[in-house]
TORKOL-4160 file (C-alpha; in steps of 0.2 Angstrom, whole numbers, padded with zeros to 4 digits, m for minus):
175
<pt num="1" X="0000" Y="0000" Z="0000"/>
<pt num="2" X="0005" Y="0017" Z="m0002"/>
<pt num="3" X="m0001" Y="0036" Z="0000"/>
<pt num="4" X="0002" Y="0050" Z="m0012"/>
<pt num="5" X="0001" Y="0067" Z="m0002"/>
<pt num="6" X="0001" Y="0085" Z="m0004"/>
<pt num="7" X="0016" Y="0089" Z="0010"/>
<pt num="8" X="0004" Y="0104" Z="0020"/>
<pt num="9" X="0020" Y="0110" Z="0030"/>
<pt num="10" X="0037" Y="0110" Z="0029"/>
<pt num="11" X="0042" Y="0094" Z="0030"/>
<pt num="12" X="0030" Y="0078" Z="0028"/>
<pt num="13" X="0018" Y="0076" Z="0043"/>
<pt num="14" X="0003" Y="0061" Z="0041"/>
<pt num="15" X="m0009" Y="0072" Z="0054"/>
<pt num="16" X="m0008" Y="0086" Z="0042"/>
<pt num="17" X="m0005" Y="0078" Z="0024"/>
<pt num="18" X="m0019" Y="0079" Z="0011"/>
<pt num="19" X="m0021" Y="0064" Z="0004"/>
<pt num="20" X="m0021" Y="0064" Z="m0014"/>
<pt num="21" X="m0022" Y="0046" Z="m0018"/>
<pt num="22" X="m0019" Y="0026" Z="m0014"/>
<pt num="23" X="m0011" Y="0014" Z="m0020"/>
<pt num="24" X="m0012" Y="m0003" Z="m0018"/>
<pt num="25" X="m0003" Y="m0019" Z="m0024"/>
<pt num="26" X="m0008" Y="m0037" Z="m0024"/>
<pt num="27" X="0007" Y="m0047" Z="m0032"/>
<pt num="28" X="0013" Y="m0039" Z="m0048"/>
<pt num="29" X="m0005" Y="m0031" Z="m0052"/>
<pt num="30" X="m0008" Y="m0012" Z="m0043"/>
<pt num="31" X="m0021" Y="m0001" Z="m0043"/>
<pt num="32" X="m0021" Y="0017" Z="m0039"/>
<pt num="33" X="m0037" Y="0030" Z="m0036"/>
<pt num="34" X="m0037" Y="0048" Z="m0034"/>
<pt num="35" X="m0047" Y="0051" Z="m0018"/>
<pt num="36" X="m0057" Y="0062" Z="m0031"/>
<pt num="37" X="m0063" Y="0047" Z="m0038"/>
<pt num="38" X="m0078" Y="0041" Z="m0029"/>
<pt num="39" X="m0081" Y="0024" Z="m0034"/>
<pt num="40" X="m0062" Y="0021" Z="m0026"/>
<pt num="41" X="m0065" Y="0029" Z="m0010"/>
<pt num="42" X="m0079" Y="0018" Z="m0009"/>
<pt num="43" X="m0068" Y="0003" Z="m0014"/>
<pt num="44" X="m0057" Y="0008" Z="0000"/>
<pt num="45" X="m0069" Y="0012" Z="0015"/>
<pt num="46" X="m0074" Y="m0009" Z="0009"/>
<pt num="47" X="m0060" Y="m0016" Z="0006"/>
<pt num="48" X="m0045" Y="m0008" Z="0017"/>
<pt num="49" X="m0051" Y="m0016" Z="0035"/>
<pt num="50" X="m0052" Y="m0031" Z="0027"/>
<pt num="51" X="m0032" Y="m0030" Z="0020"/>
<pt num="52" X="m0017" Y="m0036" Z="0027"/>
<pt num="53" X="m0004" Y="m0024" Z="0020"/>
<pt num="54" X="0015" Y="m0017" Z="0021"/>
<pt num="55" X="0022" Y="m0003" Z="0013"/>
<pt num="56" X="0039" Y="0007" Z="0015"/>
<pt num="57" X="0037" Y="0019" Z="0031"/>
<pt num="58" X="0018" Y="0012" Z="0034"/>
<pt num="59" X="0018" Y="0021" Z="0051"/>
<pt num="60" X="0013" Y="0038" Z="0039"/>
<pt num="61" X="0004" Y="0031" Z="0024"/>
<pt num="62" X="m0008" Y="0024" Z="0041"/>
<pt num="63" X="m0009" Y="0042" Z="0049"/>
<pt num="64" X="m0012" Y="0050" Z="0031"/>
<pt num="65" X="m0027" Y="0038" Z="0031"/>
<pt num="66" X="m0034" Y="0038" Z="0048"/>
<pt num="67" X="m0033" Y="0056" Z="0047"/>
<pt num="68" X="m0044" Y="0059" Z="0032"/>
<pt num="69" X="m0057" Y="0046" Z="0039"/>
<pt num="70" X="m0052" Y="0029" Z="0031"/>
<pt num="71" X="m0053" Y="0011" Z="0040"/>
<pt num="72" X="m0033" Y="0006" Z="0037"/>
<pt num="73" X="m0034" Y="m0013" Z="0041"/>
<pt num="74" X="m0018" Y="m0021" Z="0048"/>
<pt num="75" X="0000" Y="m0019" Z="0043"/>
<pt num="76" X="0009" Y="m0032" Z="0042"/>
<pt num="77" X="0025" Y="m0029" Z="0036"/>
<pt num="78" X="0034" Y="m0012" Z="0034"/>
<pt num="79" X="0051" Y="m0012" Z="0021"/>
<pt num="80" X="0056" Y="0005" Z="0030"/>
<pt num="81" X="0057" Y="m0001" Z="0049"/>
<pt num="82" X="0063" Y="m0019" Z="0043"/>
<pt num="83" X="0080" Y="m0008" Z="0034"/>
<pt num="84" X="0083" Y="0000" Z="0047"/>
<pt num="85" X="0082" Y="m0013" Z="0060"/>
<pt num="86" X="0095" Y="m0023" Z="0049"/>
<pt num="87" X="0107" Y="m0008" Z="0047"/>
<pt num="88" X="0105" Y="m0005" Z="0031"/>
<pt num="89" X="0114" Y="0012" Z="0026"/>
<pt num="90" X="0103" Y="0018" Z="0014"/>
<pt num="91" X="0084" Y="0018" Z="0020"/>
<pt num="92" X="0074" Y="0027" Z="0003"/>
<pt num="93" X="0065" Y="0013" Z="m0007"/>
<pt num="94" X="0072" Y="0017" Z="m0022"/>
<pt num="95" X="0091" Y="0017" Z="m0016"/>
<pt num="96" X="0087" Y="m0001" Z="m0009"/>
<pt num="97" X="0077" Y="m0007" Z="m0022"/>
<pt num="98" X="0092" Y="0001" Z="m0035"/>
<pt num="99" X="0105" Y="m0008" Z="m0026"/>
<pt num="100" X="0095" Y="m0027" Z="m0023"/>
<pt num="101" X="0086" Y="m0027" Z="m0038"/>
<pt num="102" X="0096" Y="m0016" Z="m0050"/>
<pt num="103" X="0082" Y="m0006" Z="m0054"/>
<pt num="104" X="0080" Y="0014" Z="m0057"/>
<pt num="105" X="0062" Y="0018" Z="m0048"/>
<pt num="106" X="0054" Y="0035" Z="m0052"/>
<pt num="107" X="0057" Y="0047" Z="m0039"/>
<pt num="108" X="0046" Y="0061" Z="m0032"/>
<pt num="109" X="0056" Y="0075" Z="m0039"/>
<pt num="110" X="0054" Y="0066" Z="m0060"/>
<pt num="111" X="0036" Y="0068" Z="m0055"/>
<pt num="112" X="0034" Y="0085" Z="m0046"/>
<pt num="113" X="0048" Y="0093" Z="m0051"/>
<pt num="114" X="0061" Y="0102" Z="m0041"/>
<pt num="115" X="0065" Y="0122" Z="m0035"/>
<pt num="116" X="0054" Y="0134" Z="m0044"/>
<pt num="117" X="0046" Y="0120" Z="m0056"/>
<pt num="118" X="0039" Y="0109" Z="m0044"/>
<pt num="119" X="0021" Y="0108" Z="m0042"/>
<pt num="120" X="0011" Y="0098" Z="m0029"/>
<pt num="121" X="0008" Y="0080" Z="m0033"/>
<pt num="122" X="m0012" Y="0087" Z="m0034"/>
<pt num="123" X="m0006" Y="0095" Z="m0049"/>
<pt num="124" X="0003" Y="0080" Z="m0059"/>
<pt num="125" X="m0008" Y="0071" Z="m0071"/>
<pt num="126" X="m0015" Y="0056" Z="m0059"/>
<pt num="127" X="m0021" Y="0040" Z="m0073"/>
<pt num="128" X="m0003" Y="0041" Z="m0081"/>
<pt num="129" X="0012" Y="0048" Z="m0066"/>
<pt num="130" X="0005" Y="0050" Z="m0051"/>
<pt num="131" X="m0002" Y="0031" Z="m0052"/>
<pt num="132" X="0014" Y="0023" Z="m0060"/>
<pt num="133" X="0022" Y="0032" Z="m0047"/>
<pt num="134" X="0012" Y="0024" Z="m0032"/>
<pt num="135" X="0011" Y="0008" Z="m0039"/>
<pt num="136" X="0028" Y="0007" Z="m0039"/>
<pt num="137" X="0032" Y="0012" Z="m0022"/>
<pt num="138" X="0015" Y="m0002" Z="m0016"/>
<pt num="139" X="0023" Y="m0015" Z="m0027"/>
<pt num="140" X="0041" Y="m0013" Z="m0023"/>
<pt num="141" X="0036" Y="m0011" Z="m0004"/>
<pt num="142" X="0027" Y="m0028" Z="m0005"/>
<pt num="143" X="0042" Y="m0036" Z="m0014"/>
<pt num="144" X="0054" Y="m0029" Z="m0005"/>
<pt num="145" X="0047" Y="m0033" Z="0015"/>
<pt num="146" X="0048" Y="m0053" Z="0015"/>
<pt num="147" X="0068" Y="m0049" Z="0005"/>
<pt num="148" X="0072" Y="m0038" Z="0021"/>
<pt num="149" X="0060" Y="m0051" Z="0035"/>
<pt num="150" X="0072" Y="m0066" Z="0029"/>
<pt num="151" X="0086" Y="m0058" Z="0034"/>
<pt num="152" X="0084" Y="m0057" Z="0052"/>
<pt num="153" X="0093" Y="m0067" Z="0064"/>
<pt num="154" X="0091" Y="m0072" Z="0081"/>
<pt num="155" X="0078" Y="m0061" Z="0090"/>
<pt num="156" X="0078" Y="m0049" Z="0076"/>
<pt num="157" X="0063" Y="m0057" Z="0069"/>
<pt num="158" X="0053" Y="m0056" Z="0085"/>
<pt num="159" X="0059" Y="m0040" Z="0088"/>
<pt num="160" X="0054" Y="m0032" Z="0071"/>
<pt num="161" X="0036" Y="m0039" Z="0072"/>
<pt num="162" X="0036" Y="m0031" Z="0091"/>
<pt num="163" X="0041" Y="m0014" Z="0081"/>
<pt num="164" X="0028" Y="m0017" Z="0069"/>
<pt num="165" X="0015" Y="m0017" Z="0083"/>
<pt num="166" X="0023" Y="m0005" Z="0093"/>
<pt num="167" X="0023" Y="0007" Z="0075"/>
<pt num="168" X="0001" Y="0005" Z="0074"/>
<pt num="169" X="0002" Y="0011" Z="0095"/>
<pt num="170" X="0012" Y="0026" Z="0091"/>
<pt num="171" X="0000" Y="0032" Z="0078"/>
<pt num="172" X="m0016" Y="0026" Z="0087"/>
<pt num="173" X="m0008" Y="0040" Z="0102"/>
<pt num="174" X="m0001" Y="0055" Z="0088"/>
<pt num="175" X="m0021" Y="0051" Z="0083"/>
């Protein structure tokens, strides 16, 4: 699963977000709704408490969605808190997915734009960017997370899952 946002303040903050749209990956198909869309935000107050789901930094793409009213289901795995649990130097999605999986992910500033050209992601034509966008960040999540789970050792297994938990308490209390 993922979020696409317009940031509100400076910095990225899921109490304060607007949601723009979700995206949502079940093995290699995605789909991806503006929130504009009605038909899909009716999809999503049906089908997202029924999902078990994992996406990269889930902890905010669940506050984006609890703060603009939507059931988010349980996460189950998060690609984010499992990198850096295992050290890895390089926590961005698309600098792990480049370097496992030798692949160039969009990033955010192809789609919006950078310094006096960017635009809010609002503005970015939603069927064609914004969705391959998101669908890639839901897919690669999903692809990524069971990669990252497998390498625990020891406790680090129970230890994550114990994060994972802890992640959904900390939001229900910023909530």
């Amino acid at each position: 699963l993922d979020v696409e946002t317009d940031v509100v303040l400076d910095h990225p903050n899921e109490m304060h977000d607007k949601l723009v749209g979700v995206g949502v990956a079940f093995g290699e198909d995605c789909f991806y709704g503006s929130i504009d869309y009605e038909p899909w935000v009716e999809a999503l107050h049906r089908w997202l408490p029924e999902l078990q789901w994992t996406a990269h930094h889930g902890k905010y793409d669940r506050g984006v969605l609890r703060s603009n009213g939507f059931p988010t289901g349980s996460m189950v795995g998060d690609s984010l808190l499992a990198a850096s649990l295992l050290g890895l130097p390089n926590l961005g999605l698309k600098g792990i997915i480049k370097q496992r999986y030798d692949y160039n992910m969009i990033t955010y500033d192809e789609v919006v734009g950078s310094g006096k050209n960017r635009k809010p992601i609002s503005e970015i034509d939603p069927l064609v960017v914004v969705a391959e966008y998101c669908c890639a960040d839901a897919y690669f999540a999903q692809r990524l997370e069971p990669d990252l789970r497998a390498e625990f050792q020891g406790n680090g297994l129970q230890l994550y899952e114990a994060d994972l938990k802890l992640s959904g308490i900390i939001g229900d209390m910023q909530a």
